[in-house]
C-alpha positions in Angstrom: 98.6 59.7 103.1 96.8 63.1 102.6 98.6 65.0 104.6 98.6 68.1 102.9 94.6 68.5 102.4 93.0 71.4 103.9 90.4 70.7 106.4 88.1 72.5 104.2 88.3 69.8 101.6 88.0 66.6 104.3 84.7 65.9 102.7 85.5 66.2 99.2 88.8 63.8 99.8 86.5 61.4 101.8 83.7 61.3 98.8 87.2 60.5 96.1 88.3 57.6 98.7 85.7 55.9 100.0 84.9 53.2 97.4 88.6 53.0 97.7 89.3 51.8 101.6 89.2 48.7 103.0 85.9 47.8 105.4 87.0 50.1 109.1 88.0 47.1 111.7 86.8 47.0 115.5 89.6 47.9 118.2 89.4 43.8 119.0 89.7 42.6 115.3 92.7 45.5 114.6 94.8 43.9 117.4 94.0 40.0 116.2 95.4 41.4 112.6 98.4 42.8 114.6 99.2 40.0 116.5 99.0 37.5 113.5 101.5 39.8 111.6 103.9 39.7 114.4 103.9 36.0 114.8 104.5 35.6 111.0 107.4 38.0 111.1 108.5 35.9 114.1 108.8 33.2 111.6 109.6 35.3 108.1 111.2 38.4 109.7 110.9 40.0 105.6 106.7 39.3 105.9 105.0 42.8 105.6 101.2 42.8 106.3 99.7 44.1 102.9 95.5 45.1 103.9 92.9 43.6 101.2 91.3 46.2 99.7 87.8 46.1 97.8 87.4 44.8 94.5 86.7 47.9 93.5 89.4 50.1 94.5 91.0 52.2 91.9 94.9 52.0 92.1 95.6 54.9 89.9 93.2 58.1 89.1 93.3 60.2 85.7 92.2 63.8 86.5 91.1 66.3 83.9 92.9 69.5 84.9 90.2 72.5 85.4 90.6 75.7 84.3 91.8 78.1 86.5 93.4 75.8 89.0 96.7 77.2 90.9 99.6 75.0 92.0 98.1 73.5 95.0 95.5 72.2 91.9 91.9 70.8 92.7 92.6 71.7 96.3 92.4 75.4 95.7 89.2 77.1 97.2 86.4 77.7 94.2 87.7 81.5 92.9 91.0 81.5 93.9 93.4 82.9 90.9 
């Protein structure tokens, strides 16, 4: 999804995102969820598992450009011009 972040900014991405993720599943409870999905698609072969995220995720974010921001934008390091 983020693909292109440097690991520099991990942490800032992770503070932007976190309100935004579902709750992290166990290894037991991620293969229950994958299971379920393939049975349904046994039955409904268009089903597509869509995960529930929280009430408070934010689907679209405005950002206020800062000054002196190059093309790779809030991603640049702090003084590059």
């Amino acid at each position: 999804m983020y693909a292109g972040v440097p690991c520099y900014n991990l942490k800032k991405l992770h503070q932007a995102v976190k309100d935004d993720m579902p709750e992290p599943r166990r290894l037991v409870g991620a293969w229950r969820e994958m299971l379920e999905t393939w049975e349904r698609q046994m039955i409904d072969p268009t089903y597509q598992f869509d995960t529930p995220l929280p009430a408070t995720a934010q689907f679209k974010r405005h950002r206020i450009s800062e000054e002196g921001e190059t093309s790779i934008g809030e991603l640049a390091p702090k003084g590059l011009s």
